[in-house]
mmCIF file of the N, C-alpha and C atoms, coordinates in Angstrom:
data_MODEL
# 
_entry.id   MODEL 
# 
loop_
_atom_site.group_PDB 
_atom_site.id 
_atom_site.type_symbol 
_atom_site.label_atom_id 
_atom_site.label_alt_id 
_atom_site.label_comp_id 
_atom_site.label_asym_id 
_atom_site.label_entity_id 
_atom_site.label_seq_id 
_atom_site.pdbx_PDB_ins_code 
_atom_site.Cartn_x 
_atom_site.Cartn_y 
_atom_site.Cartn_z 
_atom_site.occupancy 
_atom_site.B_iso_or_equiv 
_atom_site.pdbx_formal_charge 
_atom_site.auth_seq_id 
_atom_site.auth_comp_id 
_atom_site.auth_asym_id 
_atom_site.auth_atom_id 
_atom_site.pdbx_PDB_model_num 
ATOM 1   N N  . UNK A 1 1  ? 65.509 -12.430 2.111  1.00 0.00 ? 1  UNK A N  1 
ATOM 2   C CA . UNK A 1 1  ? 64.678 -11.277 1.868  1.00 0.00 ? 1  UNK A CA 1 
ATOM 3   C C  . UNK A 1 1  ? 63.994 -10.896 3.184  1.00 0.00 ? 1  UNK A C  1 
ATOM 4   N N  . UNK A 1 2  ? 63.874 -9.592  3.371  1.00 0.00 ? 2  UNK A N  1 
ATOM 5   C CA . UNK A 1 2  ? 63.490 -8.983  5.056  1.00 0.00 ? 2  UNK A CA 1 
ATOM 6   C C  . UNK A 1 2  ? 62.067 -7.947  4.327  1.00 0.00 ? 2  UNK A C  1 
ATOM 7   N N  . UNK A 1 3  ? 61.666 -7.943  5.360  1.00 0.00 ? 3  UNK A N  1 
ATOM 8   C CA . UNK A 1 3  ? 60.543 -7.102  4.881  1.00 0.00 ? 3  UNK A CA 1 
ATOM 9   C C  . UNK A 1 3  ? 60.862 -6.053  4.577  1.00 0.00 ? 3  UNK A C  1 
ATOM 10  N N  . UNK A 1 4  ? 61.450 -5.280  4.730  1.00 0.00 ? 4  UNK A N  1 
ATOM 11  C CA . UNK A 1 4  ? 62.056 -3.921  4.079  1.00 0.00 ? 4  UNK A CA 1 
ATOM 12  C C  . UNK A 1 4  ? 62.758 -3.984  2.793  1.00 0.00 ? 4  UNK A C  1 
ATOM 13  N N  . UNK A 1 5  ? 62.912 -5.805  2.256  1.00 0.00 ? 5  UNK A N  1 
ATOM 14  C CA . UNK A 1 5  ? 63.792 -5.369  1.226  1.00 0.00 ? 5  UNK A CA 1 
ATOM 15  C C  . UNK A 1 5  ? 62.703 -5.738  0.110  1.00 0.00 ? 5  UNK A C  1 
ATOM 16  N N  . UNK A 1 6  ? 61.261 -6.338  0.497  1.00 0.00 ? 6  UNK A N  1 
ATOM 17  C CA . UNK A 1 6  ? 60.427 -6.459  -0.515 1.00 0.00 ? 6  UNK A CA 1 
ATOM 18  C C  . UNK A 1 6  ? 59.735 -5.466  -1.407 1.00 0.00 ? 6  UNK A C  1 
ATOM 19  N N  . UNK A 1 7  ? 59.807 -5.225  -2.550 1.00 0.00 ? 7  UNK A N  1 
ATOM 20  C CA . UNK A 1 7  ? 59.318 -4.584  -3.386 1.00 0.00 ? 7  UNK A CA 1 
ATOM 21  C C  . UNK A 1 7  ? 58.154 -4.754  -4.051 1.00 0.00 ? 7  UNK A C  1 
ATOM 22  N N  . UNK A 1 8  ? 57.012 -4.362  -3.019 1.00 0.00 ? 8  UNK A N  1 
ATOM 23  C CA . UNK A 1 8  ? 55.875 -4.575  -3.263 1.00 0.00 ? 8  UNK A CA 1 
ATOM 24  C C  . UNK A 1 8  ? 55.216 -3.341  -3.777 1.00 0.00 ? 8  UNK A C  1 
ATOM 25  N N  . UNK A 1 9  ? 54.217 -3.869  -5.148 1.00 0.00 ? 9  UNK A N  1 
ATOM 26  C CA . UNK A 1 9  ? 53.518 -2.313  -5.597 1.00 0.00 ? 9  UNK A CA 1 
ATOM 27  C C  . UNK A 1 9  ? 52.626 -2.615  -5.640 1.00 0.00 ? 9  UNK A C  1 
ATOM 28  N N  . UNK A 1 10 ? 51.745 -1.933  -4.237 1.00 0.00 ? 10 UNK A N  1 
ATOM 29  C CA . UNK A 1 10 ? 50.885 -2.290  -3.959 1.00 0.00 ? 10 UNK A CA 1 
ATOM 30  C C  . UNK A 1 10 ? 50.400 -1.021  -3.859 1.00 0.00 ? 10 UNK A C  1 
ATOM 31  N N  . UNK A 1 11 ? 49.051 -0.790  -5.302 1.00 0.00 ? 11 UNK A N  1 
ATOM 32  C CA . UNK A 1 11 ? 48.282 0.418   -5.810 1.00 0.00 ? 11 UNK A CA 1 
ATOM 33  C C  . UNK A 1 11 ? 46.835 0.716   -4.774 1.00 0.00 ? 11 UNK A C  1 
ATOM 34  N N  . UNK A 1 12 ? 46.604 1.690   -4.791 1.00 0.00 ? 12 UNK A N  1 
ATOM 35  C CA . UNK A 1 12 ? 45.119 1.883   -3.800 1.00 0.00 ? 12 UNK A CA 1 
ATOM 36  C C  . UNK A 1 12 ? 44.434 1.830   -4.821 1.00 0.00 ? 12 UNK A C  1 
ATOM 37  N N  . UNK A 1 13 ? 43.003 1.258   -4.831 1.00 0.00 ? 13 UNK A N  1 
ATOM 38  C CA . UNK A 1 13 ? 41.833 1.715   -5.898 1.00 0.00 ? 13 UNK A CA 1 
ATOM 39  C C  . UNK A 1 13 ? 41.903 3.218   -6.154 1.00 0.00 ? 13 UNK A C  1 
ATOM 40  N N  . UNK A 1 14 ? 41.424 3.172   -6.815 1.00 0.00 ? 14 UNK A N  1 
ATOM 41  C CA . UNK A 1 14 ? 40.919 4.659   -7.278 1.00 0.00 ? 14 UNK A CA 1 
ATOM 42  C C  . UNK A 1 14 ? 39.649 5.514   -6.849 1.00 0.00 ? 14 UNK A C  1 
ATOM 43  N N  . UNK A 1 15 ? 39.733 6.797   -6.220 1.00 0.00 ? 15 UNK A N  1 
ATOM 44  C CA . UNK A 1 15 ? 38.746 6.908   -6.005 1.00 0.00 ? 15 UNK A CA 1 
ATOM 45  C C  . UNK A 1 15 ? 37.502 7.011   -6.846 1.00 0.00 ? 15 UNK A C  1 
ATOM 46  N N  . UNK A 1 16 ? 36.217 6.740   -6.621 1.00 0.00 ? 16 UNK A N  1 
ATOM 47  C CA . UNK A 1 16 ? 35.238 7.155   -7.639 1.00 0.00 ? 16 UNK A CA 1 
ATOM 48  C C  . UNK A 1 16 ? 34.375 8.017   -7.718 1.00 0.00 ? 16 UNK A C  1 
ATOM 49  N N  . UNK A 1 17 ? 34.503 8.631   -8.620 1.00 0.00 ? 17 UNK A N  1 
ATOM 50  C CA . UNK A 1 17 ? 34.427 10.206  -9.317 1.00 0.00 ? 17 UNK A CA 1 
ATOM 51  C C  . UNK A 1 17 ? 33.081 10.197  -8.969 1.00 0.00 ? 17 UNK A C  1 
ATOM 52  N N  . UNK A 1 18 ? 32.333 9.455   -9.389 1.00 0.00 ? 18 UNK A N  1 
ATOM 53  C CA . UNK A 1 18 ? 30.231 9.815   -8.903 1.00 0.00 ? 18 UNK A CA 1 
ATOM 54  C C  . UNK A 1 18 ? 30.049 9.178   -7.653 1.00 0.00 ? 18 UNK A C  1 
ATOM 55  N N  . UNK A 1 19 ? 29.300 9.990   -6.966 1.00 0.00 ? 19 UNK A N  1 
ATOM 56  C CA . UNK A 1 19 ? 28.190 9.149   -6.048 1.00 0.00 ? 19 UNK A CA 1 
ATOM 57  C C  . UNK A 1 19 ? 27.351 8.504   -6.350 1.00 0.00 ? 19 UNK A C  1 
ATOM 58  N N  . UNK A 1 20 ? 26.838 7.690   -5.557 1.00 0.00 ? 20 UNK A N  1 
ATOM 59  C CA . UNK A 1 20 ? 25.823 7.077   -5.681 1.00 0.00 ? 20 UNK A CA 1 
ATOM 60  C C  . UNK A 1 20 ? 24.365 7.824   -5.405 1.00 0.00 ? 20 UNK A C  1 
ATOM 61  N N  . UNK A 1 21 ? 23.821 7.813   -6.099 1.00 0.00 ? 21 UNK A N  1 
ATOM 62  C CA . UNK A 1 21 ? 22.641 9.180   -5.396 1.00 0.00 ? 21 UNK A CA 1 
ATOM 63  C C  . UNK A 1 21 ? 21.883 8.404   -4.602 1.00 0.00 ? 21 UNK A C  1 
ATOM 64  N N  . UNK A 1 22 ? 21.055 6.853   -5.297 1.00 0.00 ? 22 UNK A N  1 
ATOM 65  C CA . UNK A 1 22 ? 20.148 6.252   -3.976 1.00 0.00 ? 22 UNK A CA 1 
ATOM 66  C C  . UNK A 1 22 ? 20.818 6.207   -3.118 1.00 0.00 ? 22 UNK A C  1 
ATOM 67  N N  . UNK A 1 23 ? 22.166 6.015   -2.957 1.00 0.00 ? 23 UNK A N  1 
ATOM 68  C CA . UNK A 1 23 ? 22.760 5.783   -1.181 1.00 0.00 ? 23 UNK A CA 1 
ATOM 69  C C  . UNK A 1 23 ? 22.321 7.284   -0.490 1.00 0.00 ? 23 UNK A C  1 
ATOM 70  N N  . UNK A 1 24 ? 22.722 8.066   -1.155 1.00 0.00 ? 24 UNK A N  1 
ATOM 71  C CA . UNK A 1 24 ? 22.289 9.019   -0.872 1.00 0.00 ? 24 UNK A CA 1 
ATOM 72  C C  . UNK A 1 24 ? 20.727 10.079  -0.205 1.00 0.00 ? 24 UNK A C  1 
ATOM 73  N N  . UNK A 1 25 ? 19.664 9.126   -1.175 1.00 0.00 ? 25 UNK A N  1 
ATOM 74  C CA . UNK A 1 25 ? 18.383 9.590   -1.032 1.00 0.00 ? 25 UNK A CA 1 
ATOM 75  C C  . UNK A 1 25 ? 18.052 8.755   0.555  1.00 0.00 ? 25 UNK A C  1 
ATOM 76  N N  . UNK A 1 26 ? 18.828 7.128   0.591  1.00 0.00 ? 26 UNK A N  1 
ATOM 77  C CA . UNK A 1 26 ? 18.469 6.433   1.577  1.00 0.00 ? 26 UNK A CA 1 
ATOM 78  C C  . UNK A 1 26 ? 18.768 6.679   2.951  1.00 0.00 ? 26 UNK A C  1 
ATOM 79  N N  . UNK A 1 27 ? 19.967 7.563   2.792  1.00 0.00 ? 27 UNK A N  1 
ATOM 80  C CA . UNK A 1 27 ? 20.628 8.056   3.822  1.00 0.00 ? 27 UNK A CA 1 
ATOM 81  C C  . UNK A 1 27 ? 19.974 9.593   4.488  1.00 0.00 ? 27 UNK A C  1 
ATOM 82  N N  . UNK A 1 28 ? 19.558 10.177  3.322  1.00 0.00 ? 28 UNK A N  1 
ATOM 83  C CA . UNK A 1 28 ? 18.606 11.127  3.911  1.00 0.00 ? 28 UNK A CA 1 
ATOM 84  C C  . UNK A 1 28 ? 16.950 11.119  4.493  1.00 0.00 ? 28 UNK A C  1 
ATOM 85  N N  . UNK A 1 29 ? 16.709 9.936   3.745  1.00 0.00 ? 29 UNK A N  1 
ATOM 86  C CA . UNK A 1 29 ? 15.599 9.071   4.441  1.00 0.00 ? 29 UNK A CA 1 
ATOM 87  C C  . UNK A 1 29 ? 15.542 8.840   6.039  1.00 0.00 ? 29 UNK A C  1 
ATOM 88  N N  . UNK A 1 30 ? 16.549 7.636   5.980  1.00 0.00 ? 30 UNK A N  1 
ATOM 89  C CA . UNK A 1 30 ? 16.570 7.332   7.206  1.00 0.00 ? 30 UNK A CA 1 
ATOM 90  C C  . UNK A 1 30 ? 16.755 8.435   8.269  1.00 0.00 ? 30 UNK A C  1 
ATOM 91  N N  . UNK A 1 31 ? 17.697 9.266   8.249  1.00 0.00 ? 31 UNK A N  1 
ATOM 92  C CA . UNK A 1 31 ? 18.085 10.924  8.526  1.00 0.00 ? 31 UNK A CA 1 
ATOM 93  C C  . UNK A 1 31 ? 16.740 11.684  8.973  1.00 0.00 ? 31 UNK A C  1 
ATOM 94  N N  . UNK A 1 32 ? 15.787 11.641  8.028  1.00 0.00 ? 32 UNK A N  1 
ATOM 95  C CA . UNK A 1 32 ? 14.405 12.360  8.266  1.00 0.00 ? 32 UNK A CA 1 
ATOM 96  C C  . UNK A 1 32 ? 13.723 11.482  9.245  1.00 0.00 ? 32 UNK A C  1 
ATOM 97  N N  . UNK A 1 33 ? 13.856 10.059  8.925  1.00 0.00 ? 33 UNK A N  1 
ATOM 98  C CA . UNK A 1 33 ? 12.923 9.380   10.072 1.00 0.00 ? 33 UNK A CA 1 
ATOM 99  C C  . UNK A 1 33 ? 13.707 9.356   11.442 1.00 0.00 ? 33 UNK A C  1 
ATOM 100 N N  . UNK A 1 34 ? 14.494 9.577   11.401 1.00 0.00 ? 34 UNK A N  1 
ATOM 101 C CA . UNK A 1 34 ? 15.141 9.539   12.858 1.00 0.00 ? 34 UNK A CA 1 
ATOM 102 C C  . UNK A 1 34 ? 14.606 10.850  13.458 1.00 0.00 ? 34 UNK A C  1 
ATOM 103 N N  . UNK A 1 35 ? 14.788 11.979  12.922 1.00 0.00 ? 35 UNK A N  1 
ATOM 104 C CA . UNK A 1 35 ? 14.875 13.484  13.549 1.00 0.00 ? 35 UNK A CA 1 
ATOM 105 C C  . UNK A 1 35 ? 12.905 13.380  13.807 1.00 0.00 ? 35 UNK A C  1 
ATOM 106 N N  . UNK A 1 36 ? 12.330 12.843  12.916 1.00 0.00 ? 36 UNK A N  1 
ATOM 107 C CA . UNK A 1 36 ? 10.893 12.724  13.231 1.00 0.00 ? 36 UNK A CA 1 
ATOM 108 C C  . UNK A 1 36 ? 10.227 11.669  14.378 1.00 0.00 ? 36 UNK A C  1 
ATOM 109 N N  . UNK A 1 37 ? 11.242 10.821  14.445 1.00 0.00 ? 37 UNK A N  1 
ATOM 110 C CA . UNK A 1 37 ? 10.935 10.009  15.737 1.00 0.00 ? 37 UNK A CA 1 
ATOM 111 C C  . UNK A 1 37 ? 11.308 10.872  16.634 1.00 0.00 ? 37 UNK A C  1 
ATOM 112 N N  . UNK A 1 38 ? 12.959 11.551  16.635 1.00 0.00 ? 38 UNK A N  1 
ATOM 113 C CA . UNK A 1 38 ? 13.187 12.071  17.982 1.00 0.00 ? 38 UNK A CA 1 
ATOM 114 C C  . UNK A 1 38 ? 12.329 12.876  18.510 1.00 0.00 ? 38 UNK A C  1 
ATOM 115 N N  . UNK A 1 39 ? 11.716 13.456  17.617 1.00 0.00 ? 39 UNK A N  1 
ATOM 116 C CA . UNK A 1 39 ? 10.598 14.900  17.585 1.00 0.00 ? 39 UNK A CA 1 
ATOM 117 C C  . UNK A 1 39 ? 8.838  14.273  18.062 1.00 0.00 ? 39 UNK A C  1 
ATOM 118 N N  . UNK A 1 40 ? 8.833  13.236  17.708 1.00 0.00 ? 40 UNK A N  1 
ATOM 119 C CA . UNK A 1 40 ? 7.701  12.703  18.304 1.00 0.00 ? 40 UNK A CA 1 
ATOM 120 C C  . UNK A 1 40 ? 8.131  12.556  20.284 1.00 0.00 ? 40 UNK A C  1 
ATOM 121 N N  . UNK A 1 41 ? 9.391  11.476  20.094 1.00 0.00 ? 41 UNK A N  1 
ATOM 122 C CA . UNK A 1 41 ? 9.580  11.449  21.479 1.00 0.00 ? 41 UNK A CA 1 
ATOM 123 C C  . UNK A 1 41 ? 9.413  12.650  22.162 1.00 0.00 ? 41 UNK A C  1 
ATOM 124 N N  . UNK A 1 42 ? 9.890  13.202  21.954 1.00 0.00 ? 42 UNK A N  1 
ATOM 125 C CA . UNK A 1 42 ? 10.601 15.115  22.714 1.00 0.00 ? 42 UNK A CA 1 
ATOM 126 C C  . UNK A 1 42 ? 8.725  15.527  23.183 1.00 0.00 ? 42 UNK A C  1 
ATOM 127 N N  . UNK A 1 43 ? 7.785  15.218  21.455 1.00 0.00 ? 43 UNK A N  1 
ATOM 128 C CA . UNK A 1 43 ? 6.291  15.669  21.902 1.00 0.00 ? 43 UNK A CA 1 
ATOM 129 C C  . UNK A 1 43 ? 5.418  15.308  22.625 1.00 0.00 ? 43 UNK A C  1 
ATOM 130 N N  . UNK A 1 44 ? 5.276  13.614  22.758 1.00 0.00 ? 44 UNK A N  1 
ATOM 131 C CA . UNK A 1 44 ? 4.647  12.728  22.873 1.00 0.00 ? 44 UNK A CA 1 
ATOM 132 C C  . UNK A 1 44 ? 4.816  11.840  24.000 1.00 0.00 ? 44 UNK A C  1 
ATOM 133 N N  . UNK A 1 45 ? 6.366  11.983  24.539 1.00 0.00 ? 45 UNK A N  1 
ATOM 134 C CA . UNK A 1 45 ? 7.236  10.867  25.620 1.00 0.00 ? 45 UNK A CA 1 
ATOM 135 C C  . UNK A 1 45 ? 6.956  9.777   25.076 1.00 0.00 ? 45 UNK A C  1 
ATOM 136 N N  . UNK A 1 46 ? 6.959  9.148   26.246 1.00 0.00 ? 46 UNK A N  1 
ATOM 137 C CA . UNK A 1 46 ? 7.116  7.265   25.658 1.00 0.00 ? 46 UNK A CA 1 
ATOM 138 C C  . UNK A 1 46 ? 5.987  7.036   25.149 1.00 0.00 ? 46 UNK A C  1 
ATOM 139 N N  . UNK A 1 47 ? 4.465  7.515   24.421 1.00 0.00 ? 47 UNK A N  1 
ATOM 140 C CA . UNK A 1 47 ? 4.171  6.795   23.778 1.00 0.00 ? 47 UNK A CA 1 
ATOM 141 C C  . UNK A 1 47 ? 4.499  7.214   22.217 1.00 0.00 ? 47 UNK A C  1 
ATOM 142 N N  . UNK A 1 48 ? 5.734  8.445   21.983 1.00 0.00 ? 48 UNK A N  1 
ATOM 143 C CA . UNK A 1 48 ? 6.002  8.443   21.016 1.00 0.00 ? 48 UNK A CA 1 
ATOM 144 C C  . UNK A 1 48 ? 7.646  8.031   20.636 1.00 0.00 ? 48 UNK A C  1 
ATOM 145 N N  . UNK A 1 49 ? 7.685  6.968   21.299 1.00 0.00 ? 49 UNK A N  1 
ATOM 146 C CA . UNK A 1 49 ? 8.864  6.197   21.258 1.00 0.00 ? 49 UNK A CA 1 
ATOM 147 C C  . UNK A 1 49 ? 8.174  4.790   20.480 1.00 0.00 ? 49 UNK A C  1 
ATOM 148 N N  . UNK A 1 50 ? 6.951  4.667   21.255 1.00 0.00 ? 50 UNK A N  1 
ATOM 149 C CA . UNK A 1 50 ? 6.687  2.678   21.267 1.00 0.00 ? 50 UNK A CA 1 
ATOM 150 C C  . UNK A 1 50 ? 5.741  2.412   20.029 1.00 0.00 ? 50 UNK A C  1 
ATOM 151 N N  . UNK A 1 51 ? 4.980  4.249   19.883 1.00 0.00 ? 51 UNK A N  1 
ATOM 152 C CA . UNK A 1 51 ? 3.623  3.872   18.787 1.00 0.00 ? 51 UNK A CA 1 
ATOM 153 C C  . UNK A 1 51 ? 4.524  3.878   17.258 1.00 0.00 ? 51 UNK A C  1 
ATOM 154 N N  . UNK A 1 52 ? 5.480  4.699   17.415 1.00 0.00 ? 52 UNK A N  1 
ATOM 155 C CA . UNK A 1 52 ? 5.515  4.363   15.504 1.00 0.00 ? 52 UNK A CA 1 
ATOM 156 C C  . UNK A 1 52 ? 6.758  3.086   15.234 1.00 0.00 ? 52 UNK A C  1 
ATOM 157 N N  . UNK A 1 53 ? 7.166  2.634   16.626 1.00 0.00 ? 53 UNK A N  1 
ATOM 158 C CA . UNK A 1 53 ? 7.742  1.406   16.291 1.00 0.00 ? 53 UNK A CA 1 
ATOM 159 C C  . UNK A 1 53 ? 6.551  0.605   16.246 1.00 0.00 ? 53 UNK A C  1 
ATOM 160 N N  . UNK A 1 54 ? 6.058  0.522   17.192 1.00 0.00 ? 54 UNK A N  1 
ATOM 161 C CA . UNK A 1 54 ? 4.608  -0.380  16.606 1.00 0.00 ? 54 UNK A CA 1 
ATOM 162 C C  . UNK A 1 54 ? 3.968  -0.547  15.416 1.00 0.00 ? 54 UNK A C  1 
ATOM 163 N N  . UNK A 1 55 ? 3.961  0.463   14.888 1.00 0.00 ? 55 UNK A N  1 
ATOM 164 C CA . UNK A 1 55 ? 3.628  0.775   13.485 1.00 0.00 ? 55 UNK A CA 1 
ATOM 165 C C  . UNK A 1 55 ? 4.244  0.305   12.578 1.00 0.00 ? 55 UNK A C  1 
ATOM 166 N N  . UNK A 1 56 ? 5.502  0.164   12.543 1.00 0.00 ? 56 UNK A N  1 
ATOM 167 C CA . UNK A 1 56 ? 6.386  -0.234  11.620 1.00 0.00 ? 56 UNK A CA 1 
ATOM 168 C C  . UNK A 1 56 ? 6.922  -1.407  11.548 1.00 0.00 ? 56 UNK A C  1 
ATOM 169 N N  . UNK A 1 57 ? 6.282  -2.294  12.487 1.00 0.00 ? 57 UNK A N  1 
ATOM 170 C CA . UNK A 1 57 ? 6.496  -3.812  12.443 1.00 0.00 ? 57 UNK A CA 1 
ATOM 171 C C  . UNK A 1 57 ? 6.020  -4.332  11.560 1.00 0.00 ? 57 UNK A C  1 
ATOM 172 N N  . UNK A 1 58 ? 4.327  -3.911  11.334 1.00 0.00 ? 58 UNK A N  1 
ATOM 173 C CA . UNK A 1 58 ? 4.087  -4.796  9.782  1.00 0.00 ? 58 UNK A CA 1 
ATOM 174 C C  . UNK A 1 58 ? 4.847  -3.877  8.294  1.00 0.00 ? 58 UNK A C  1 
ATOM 175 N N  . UNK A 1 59 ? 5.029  -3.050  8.285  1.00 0.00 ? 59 UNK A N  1 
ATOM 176 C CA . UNK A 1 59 ? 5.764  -2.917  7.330  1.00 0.00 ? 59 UNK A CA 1 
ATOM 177 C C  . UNK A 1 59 ? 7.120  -3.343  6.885  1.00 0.00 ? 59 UNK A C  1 
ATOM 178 N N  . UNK A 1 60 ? 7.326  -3.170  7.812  1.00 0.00 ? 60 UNK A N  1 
ATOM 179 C CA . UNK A 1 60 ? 9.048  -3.760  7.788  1.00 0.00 ? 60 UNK A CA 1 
ATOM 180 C C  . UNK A 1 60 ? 8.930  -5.673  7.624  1.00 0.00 ? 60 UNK A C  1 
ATOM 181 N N  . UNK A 1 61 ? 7.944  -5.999  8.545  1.00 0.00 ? 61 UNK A N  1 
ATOM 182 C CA . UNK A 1 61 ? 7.714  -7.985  8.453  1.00 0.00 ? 61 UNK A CA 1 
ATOM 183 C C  . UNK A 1 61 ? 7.279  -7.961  6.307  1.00 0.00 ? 61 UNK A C  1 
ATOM 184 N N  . UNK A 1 62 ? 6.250  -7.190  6.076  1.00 0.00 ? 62 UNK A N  1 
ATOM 185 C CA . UNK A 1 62 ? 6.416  -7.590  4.406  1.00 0.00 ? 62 UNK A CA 1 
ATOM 186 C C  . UNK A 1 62 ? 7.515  -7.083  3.909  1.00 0.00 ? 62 UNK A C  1 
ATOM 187 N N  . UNK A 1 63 ? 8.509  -6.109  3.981  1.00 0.00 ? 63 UNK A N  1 
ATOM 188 C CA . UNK A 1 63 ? 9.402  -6.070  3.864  1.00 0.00 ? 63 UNK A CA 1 
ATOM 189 C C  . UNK A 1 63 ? 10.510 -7.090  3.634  1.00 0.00 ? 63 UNK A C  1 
ATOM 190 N N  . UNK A 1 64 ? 10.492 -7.350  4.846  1.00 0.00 ? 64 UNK A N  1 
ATOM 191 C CA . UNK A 1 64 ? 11.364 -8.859  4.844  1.00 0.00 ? 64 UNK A CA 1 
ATOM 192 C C  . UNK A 1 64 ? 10.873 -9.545  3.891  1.00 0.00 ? 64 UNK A C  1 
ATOM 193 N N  . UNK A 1 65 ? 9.479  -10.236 4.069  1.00 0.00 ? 65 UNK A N  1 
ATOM 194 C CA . UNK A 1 65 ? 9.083  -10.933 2.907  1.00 0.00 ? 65 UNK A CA 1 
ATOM 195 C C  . UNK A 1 65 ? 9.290  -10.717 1.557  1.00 0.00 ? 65 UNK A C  1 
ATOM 196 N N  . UNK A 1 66 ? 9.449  -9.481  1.142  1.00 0.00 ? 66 UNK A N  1 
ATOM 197 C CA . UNK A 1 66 ? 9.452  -9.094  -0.134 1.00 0.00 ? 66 UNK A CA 1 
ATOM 198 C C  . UNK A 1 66 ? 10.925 -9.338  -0.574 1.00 0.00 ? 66 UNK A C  1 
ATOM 199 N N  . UNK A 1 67 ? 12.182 -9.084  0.590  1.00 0.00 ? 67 UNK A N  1 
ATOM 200 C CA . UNK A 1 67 ? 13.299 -9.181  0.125  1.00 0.00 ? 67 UNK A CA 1 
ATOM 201 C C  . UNK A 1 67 ? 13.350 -10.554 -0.301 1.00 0.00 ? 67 UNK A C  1 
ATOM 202 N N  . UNK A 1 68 ? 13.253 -11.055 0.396  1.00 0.00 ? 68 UNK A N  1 
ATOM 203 C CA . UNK A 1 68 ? 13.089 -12.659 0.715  1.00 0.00 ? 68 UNK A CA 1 
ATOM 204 C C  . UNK A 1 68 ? 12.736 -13.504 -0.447 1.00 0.00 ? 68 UNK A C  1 
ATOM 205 N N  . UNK A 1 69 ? 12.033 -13.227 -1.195 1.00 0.00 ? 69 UNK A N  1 
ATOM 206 C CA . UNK A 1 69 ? 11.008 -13.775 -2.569 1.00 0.00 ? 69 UNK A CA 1 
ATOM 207 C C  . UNK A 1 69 ? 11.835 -13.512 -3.203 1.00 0.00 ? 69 UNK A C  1 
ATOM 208 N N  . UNK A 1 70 ? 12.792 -11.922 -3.220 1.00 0.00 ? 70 UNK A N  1 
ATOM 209 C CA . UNK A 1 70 ? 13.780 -11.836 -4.657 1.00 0.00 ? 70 UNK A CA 1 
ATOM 210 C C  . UNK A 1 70 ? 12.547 -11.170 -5.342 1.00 0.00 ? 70 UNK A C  1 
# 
């Protein structure tokens, strides 16, 4: 048997008919916080690069924690 003579039926999934909407809401999330950082940078220069990452360290550290606990 050669690889050309194998008769393999090999099906693709199917696509799926709904979206997911939270992927969706999350993706436009993140989307908004990006264009609002860039827009700080563009206003602010570098201290609107470093302050709302600064900012978002403790949120994101309970974050973690929270995933974390389950």
């Amino acid at each position: 048997m050669t690889a050309t003579e194998a008769n393999l039926n090999v099906e693709a999934p199917a696509k799926a008919e709904k979206k997911n909407s939270g992927e969706m809401i999350g993706f436009l999330f993140a989307l908004i916080a990006a264009v609002l950082w860039g827009l700080s940078i563009y206003t602010f220069g570098v201290p609107g690069l470093y302050i709302p990452a600064l900012c978002a360290v403790p949120v994101l550290y309970i974050m973690l924690i929270v995933i974390s606990r389950g």
